[in-house]
Each structure stands twice: as C-alpha cells, then as structure tokens.
N, CA, C and O atoms as a printed pandas DataFrame, in Angstrom:
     atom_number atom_name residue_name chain_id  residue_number  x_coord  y_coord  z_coord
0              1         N          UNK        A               1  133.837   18.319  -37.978
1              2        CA          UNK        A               1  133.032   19.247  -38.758
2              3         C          UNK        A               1  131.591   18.742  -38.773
3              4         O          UNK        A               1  131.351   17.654  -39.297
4              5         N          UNK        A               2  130.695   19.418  -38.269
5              6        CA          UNK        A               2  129.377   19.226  -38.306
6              7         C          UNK        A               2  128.620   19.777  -39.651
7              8         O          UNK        A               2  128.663   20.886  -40.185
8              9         N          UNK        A               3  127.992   18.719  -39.957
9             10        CA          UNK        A               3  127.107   19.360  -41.536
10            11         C          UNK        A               3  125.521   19.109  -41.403
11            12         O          UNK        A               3  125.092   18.012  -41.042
12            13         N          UNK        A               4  124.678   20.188  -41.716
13            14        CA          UNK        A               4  123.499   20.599  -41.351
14            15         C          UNK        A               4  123.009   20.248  -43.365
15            16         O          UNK        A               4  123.316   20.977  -44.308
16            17         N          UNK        A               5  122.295   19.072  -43.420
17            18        CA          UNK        A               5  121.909   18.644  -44.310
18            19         C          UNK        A               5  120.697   19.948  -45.192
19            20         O          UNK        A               5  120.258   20.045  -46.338
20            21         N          UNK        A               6  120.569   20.579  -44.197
21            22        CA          UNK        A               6  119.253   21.927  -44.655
22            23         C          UNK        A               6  119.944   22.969  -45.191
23            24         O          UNK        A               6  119.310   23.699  -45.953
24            25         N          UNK        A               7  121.149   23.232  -44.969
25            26        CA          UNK        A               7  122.145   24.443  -45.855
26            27         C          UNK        A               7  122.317   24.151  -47.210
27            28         O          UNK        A               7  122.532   24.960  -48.112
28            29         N          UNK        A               8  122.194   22.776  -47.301
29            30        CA          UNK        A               8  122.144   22.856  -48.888
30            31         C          UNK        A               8  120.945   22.928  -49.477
31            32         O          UNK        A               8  120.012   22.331  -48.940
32            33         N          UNK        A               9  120.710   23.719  -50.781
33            34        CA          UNK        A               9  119.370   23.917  -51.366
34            35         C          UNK        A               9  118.986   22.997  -52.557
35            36         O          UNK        A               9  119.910   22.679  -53.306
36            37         N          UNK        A              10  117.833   22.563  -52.807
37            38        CA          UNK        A              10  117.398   21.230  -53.948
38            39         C          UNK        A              10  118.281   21.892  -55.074
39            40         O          UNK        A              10  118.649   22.984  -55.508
40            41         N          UNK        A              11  118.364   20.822  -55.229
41            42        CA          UNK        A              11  119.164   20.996  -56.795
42            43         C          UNK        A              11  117.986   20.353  -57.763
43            44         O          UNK        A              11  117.706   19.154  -57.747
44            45         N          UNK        A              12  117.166   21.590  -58.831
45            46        CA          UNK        A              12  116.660   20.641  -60.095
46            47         C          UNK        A              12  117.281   20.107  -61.085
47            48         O          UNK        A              12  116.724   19.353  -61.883
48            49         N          UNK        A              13  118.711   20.495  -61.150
49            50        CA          UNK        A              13  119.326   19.785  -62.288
50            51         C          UNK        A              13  119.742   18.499  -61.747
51            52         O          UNK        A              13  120.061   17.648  -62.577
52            53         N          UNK        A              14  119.788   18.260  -60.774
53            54        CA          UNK        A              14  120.239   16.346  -59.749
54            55         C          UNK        A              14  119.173   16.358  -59.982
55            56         O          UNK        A              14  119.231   16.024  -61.166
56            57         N          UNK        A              15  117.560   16.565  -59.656
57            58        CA          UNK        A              15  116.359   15.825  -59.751
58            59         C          UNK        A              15  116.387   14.951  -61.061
59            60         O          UNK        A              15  116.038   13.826  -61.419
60            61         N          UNK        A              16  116.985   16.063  -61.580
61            62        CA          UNK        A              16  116.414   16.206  -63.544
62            63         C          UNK        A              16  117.175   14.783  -63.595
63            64         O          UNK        A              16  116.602   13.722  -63.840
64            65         N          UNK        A              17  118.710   14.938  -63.295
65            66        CA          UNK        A              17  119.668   13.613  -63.984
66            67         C          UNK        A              17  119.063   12.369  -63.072
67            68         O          UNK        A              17  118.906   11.389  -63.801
68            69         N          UNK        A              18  118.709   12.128  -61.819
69            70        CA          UNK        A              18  118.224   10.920  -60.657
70            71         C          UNK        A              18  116.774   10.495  -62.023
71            72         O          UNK        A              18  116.915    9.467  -62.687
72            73         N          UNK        A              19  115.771   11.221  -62.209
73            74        CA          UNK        A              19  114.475   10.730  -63.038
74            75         C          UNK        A              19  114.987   10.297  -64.446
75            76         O          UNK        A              19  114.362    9.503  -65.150
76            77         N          UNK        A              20  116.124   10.852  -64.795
77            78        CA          UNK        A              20  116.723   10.296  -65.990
78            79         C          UNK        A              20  117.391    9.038  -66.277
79            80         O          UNK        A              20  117.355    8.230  -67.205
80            81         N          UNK        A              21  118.237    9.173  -64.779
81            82        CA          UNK        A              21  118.128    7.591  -64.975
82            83         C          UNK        A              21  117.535    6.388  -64.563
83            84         O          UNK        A              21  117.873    5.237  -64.840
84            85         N          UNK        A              22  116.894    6.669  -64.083
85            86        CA          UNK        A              22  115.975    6.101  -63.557
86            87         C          UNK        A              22  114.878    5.456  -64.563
87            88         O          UNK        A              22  114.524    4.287  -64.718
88            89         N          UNK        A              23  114.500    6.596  -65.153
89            90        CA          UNK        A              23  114.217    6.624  -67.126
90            91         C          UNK        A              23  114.865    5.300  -67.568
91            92         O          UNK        A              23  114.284    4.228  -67.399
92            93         N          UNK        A              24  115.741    5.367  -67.978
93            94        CA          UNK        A              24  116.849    5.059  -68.545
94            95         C          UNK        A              24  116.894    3.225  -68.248
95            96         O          UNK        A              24  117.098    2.355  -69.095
96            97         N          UNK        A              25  116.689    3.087  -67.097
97            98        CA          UNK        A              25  116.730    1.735  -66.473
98            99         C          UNK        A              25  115.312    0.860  -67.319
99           100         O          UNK        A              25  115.262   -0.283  -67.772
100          101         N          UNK        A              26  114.428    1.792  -67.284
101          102        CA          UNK        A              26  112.968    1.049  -67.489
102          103         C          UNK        A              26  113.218    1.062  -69.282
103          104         O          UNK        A              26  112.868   -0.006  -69.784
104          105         N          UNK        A              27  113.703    1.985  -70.183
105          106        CA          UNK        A              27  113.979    1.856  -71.592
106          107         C          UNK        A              27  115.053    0.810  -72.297
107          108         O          UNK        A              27  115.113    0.284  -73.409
108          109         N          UNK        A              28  115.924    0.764  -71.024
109          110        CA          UNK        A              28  116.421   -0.239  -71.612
110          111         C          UNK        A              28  116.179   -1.721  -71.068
111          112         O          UNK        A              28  117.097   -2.524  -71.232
112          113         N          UNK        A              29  115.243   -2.056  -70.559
113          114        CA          UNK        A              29  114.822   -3.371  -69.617
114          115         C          UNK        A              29  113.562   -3.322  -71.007
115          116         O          UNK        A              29  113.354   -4.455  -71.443
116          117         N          UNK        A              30  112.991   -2.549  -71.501
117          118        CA          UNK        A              30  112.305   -3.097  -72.400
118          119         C          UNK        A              30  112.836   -3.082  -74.058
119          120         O          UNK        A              30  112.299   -3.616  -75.028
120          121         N          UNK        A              31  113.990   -2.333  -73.993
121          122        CA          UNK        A              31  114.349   -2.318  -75.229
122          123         C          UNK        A              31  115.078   -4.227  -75.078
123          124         O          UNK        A              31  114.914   -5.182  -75.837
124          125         N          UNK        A              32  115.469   -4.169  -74.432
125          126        CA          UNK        A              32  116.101   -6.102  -74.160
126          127         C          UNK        A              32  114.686   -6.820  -74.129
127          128         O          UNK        A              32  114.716   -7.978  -74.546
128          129         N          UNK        A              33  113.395   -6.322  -73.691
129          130        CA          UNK        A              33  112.550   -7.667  -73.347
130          131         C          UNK        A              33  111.055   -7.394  -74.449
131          132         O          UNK        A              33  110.398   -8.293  -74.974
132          133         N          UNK        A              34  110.836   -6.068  -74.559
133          134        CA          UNK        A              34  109.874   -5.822  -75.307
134          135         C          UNK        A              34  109.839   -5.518  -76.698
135          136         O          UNK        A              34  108.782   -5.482  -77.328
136          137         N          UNK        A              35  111.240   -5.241  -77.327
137          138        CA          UNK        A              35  111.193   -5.606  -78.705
138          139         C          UNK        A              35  112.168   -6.449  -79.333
139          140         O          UNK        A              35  113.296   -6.742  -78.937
140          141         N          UNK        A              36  111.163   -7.017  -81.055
141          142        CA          UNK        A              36  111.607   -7.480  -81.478
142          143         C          UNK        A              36  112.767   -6.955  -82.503
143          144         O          UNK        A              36  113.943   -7.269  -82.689
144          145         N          UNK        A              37  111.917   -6.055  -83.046
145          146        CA          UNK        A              37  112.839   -5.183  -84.098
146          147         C          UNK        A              37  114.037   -5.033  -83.759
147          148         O          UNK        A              37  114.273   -4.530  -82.660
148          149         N          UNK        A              38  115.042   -5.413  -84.575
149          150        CA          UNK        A              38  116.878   -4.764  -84.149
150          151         C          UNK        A              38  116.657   -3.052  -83.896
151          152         O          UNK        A              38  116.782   -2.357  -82.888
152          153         N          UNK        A              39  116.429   -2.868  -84.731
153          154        CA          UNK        A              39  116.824   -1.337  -85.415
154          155         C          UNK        A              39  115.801   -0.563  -84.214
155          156         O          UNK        A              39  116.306    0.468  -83.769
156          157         N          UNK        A              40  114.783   -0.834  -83.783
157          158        CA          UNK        A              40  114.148   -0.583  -82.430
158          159         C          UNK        A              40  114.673   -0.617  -81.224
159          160         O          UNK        A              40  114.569    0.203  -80.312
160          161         N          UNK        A              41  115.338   -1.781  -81.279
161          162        CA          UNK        A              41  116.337   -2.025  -79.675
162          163         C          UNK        A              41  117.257   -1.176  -79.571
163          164         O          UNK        A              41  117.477   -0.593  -78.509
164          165         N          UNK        A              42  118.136   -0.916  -80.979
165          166        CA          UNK        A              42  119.059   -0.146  -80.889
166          167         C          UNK        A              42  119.194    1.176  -80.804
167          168         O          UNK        A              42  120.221    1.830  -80.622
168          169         N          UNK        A              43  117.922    1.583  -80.970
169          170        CA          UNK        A              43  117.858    2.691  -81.034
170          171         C          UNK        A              43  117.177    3.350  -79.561
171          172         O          UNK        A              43  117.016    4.560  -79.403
172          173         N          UNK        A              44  116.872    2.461  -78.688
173          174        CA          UNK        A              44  116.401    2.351  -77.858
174          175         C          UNK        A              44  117.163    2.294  -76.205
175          176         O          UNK        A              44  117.002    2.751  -75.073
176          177         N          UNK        A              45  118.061    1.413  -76.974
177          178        CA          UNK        A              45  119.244    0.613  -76.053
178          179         C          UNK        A              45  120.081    2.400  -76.098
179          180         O          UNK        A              45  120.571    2.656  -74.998
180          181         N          UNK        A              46  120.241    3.332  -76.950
181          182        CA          UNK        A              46  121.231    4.197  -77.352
182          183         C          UNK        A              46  120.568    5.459  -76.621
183          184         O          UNK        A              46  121.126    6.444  -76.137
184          185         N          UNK        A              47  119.425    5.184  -76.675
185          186        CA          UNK        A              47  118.062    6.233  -76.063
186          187         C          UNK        A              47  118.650    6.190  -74.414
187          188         O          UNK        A              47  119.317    7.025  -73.803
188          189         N          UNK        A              48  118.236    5.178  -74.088
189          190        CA          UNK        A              48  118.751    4.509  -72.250
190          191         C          UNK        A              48  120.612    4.933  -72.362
191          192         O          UNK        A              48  121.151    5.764  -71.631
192          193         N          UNK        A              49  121.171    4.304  -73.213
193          194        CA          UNK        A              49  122.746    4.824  -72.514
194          195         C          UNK        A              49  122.672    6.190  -72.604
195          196         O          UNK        A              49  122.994    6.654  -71.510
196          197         N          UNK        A              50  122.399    7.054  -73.391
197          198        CA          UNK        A              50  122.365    8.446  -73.070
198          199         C          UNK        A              50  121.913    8.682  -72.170
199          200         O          UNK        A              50  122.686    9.135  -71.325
200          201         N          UNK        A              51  120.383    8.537  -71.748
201          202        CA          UNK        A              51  120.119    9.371  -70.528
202          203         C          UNK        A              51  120.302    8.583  -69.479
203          204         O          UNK        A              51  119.718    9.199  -68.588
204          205         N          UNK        A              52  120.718    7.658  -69.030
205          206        CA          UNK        A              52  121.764    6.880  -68.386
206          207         C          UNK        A              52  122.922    7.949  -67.710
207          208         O          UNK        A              52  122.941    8.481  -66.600
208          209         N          UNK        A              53  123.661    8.014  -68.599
209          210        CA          UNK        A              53  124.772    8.461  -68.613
210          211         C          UNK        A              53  124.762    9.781  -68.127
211          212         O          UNK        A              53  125.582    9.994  -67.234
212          213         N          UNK        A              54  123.940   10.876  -68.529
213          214        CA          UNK        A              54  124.231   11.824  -68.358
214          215         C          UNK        A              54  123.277   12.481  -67.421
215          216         O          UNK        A              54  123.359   13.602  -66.920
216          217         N          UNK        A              55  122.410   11.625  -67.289
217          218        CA          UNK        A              55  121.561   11.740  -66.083
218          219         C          UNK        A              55  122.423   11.187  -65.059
219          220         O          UNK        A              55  122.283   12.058  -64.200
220          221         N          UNK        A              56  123.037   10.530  -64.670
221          222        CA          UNK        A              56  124.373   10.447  -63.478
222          223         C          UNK        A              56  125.485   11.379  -63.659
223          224         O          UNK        A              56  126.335   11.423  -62.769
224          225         N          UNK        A              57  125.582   12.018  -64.533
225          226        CA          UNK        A              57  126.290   13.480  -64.378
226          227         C          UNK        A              57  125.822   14.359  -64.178
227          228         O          UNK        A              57  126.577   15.283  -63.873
228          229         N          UNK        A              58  124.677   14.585  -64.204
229          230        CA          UNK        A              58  124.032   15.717  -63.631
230          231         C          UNK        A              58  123.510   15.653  -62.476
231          232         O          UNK        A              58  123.199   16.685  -61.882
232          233         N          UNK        A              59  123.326   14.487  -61.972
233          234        CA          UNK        A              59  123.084   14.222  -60.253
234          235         C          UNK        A              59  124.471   13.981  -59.503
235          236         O          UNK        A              59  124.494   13.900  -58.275
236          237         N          UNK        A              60  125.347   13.895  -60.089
237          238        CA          UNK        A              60  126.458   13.998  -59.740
238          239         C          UNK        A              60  127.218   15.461  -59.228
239          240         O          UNK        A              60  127.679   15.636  -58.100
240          241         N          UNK        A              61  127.231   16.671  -60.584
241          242        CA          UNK        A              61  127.707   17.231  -60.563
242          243         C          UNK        A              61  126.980   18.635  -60.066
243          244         O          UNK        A              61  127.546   19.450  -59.338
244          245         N          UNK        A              62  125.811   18.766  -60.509
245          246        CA          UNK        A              62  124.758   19.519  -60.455
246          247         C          UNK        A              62  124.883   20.271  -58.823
247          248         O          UNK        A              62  124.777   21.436  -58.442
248          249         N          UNK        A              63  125.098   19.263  -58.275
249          250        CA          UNK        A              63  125.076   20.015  -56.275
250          251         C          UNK        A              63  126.153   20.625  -56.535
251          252         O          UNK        A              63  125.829   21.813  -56.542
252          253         N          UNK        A              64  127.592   20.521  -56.825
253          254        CA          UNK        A              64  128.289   21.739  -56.601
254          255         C          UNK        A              64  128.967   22.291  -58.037
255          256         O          UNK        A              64  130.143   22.373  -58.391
256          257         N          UNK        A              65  128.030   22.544  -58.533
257          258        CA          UNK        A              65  128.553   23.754  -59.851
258          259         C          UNK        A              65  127.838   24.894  -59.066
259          260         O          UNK        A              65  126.655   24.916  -58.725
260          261         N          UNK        A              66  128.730   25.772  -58.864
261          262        CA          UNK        A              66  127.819   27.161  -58.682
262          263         C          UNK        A              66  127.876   28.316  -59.465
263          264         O          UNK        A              66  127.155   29.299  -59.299
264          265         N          UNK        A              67  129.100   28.138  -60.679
265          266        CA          UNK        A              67  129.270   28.839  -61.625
266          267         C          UNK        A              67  128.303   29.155  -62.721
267          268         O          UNK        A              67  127.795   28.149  -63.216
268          269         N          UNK        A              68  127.904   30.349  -63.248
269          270        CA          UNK        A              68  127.030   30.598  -64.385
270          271         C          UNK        A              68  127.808   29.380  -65.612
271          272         O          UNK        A              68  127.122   28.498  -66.128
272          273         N          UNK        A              69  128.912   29.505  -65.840
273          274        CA          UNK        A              69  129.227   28.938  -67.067
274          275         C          UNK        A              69  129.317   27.253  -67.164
275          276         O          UNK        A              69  129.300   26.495  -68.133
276          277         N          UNK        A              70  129.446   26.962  -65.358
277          278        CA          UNK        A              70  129.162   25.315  -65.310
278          279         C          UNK        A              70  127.592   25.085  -65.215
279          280         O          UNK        A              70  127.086   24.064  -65.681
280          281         N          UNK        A              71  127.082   25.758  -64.792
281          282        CA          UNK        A              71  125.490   25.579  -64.846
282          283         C          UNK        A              71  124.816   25.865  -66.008
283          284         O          UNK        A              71  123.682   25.415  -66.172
284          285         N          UNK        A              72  125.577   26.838  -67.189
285          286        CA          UNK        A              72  125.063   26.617  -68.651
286          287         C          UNK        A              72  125.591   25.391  -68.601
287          288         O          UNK        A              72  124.752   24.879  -67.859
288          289         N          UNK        A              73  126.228   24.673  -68.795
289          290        CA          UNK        A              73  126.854   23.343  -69.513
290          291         C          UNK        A              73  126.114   22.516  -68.996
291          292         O          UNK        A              73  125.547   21.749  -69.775
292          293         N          UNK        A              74  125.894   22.392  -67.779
293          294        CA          UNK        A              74  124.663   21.282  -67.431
294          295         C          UNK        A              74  123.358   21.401  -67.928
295          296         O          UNK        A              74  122.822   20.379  -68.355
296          297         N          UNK        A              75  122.647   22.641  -67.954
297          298        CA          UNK        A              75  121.486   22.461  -68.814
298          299         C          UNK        A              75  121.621   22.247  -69.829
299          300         O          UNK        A              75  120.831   21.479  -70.377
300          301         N          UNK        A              76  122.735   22.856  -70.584
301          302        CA          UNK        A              76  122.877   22.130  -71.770
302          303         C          UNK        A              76  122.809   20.874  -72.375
303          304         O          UNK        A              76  122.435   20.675  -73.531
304          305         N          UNK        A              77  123.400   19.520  -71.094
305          306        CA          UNK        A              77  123.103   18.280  -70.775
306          307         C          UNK        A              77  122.131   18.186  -70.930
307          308         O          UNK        A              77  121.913   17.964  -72.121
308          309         N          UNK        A              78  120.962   18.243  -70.143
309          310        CA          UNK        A              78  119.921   18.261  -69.664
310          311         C          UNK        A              78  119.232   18.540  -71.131
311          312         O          UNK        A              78  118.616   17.574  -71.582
312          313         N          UNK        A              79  119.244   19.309  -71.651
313          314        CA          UNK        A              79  118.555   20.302  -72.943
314          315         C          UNK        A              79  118.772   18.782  -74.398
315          316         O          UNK        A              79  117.968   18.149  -75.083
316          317         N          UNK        A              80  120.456   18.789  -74.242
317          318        CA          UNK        A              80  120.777   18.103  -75.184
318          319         C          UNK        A              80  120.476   16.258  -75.068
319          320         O          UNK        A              80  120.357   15.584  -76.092
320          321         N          UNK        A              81  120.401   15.738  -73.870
321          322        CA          UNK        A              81  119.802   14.447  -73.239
322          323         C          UNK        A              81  118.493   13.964  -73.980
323          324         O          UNK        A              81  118.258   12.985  -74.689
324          325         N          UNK        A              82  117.522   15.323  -73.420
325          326        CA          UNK        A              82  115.976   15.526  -73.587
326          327         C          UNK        A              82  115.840   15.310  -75.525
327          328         O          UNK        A              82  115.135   14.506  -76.134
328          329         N          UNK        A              83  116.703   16.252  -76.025
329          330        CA          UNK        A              83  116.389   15.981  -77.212
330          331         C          UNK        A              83  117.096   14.599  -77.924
331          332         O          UNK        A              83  116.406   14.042  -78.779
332          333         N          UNK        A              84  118.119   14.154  -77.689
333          334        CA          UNK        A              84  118.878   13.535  -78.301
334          335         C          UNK        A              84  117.895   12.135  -78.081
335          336         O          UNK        A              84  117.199   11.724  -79.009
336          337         N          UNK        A              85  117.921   11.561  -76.944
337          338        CA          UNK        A              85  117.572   10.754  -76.185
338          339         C          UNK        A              85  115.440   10.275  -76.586
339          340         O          UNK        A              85  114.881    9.244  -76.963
340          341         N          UNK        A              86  114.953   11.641  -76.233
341          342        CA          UNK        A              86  113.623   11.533  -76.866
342          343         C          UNK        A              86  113.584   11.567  -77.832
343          344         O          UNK        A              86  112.641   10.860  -78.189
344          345         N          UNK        A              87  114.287   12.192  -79.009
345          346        CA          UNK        A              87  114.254   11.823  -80.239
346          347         C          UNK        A              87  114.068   10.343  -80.686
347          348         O          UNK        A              87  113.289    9.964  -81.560
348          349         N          UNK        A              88  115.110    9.382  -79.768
349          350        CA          UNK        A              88  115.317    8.500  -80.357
350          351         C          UNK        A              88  113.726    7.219  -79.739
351          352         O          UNK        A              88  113.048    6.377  -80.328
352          353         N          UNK        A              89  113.759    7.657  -78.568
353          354        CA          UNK        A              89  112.921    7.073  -77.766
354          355         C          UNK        A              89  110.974    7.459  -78.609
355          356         O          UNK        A              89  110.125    6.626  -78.928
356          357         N          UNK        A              90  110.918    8.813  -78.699
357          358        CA          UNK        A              90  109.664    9.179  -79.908
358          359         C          UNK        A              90  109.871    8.405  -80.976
359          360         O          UNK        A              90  108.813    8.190  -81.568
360          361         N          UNK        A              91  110.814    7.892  -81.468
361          362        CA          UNK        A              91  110.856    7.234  -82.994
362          363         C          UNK        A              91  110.627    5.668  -82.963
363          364         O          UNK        A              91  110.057    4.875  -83.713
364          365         N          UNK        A              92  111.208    5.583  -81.961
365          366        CA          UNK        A              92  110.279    3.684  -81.292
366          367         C          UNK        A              92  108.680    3.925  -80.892
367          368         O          UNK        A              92  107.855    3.171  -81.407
368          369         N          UNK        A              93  108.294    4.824  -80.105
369          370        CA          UNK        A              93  106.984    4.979  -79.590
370          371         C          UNK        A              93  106.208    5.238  -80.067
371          372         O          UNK        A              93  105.105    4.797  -79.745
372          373         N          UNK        A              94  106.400    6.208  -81.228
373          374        CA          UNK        A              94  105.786    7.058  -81.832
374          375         C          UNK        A              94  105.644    6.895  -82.861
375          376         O          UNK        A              94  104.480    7.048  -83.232
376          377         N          UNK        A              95  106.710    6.485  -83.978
377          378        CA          UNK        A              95  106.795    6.176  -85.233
378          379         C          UNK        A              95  107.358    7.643  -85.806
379          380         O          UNK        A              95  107.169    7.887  -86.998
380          381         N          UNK        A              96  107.921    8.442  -85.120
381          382        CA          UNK        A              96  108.291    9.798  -85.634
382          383         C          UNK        A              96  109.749    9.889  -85.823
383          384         O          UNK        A              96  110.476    9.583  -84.877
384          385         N          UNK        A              97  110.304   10.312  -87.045
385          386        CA          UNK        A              97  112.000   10.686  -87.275
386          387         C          UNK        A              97  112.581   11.238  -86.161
387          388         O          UNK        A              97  111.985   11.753  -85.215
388          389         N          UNK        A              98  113.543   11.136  -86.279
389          390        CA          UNK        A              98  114.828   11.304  -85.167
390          391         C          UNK        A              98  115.372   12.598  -85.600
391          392         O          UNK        A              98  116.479   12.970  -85.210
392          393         N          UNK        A              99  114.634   13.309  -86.398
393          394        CA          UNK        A              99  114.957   14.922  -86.222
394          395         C          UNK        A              99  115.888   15.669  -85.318
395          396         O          UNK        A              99  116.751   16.461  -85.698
396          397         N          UNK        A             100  115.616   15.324  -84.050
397          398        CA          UNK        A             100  115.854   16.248  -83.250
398          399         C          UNK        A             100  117.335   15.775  -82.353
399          400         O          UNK        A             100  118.063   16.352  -81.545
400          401         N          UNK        A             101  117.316   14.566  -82.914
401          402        CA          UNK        A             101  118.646   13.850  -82.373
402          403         C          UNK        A             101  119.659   14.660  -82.525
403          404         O          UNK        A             101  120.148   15.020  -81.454
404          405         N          UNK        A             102  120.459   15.337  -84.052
405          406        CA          UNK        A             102  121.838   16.020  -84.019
406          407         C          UNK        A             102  121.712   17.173  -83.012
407          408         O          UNK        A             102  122.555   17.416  -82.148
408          409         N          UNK        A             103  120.530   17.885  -83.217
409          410        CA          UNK        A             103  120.213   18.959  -82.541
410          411         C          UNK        A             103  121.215   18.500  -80.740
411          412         O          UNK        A             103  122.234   18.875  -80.161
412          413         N          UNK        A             104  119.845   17.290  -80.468
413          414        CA          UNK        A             104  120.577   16.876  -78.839
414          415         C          UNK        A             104  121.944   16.653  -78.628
415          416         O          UNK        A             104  122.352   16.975  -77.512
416          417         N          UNK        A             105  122.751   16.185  -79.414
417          418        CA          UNK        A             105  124.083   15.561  -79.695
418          419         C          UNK        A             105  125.035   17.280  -79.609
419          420         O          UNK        A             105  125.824   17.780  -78.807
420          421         N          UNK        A             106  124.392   17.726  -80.935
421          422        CA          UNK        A             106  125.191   18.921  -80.472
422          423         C          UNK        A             106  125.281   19.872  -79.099
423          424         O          UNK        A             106  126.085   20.639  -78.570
424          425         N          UNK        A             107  123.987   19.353  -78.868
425          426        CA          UNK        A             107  123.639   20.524  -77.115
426          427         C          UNK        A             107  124.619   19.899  -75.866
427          428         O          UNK        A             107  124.928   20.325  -74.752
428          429         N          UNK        A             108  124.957   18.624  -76.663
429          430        CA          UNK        A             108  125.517   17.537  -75.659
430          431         C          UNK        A             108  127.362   17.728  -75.388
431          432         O          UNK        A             108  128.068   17.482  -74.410
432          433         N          UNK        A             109  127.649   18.246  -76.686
433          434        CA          UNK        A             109  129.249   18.764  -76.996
434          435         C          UNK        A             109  129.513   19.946  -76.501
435          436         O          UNK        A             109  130.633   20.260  -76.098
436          437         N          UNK        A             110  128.358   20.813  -76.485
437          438        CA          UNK        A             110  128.135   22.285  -75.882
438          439         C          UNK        A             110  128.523   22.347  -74.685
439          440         O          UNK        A             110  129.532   22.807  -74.150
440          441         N          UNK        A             111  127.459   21.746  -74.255
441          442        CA          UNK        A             111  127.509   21.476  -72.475
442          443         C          UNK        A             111  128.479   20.969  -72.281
443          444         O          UNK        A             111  129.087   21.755  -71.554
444          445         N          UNK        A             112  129.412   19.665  -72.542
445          446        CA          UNK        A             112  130.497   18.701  -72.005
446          447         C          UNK        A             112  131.555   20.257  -72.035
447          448         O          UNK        A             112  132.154   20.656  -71.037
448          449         N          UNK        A             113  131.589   20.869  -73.226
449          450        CA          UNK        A             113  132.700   21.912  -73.217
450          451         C          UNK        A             113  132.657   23.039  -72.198
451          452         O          UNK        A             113  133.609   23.342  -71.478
452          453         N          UNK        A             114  131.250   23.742  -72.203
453          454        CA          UNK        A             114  131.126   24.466  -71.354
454          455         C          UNK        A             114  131.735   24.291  -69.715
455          456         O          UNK        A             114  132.395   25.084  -69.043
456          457         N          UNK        A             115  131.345   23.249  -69.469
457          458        CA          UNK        A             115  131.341   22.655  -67.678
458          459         C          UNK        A             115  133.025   22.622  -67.854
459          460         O          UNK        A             115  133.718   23.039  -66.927
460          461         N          UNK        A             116  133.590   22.150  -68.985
461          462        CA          UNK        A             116  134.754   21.693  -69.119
462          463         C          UNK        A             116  136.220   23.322  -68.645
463          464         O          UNK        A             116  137.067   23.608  -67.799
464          465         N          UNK        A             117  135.608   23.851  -69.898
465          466        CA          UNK        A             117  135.839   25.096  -69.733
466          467         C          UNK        A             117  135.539   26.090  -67.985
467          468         O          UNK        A             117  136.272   26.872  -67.379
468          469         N          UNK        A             118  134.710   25.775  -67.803
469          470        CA          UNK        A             118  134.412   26.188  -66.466
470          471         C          UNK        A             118  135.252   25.557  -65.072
471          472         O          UNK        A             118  135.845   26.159  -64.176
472          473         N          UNK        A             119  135.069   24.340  -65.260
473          474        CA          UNK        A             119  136.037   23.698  -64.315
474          475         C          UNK        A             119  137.410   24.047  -64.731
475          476         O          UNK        A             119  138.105   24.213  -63.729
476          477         N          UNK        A             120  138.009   24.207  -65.740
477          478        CA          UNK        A             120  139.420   25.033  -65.691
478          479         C          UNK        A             120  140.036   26.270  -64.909
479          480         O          UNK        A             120  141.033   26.637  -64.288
480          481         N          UNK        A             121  138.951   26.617  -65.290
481          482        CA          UNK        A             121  138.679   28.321  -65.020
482          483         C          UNK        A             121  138.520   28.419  -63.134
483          484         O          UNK        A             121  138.903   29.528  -62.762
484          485         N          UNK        A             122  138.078   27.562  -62.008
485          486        CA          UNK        A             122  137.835   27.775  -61.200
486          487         C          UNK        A             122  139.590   27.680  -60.309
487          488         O          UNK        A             122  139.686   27.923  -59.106
C-alpha cells in the first residue's frame, strides 16, 4: 500500500495539542527550577500536567476524528485545556484568581464524554 503524505490535510487541533505540549514542558521545567513558592509550583506543576496531557491527545487523536461529535469533544479539550490550564498558569504570572479553572475542568468532562460517546457510536 502506497501512502501519499499530501492526502492528508493539516490538522489545527494536532497543531493546537503538539504547541501545548510543548507549552507544557517549558511550565513545568520552571515550575521545578524557577519557583520558590509551594502553592506556585503546584499550581503550576498542575497547569503543565494538564496541557501536557491533553495536548498529546489532541495530537494524537485529532488526525482521525472526522466525526462532528468527536471533533466537538476535542475542541472542547482544547477550549477546556486553554481555560483550565491558563487559569492556573495567569494566577502564577499574573497574580489573577483561578476563576476560570472549573469553567476549563468542566469543558474538559464535556469533551472526554463527547469523543467518548462518539467513538461508540462509529
């Protein structure tokens, strides 16, 4: 079987999860070296395993979902990452509440179900 690397089309949701973790590597190399604060690291260290994590599921999975209802669930990732993740990461940098964290967390249960639900369904 011959495969023509040009039939497949960019995927922005793999871009999105590859820069995420990638992210992810540099937040937590300074949450270990650049702070002192506990409650900073940890929140920091939690910042990086999220988008860690789910930024390798979305570069993972992202090339072959072609379903509307698996491709809601990944942005939903993506949606819920961004907030959960920057929430926590704005509140070390920034000095700003973590507001927006449940928000991400929940976008994060959304999506895991959605894709979940979808992959049944195929």
């Amino acid at each position: 079987m011959h495969y023509d690397r040009r039939q497949r089309k960019p995927s922005f949701l793999a871009l999105c999860g590859g820069l995420l973790a990638g992210i992810a590597v540099g937040l937590s190399a300074y949450a270990a070296h650049g702070l002192a604060d506990p409650l900073m690291q940890s929140r920091l260290q939690n910042a990086a395993l999220f988008a860690f994590g789910h930024g390798l599921a979305l570069a993972a999975l992202a090339p072959s979902t072609t379903r509307r209802l698996g491709s809601l669930g990944l942005y939903m990732l993506l949606l819920g990452t961004l907030l959960f993740a920057g929430s926590l990461t704005a509140a070390v940098f920034l000095g700003t509440p973590t507001t927006f964290a449940p928000y991400g967390g929940t976008a994060l249960m959304l999506g895991w179900l959605a894709w979940a639900i979808d992959a049944v369904r195929r």
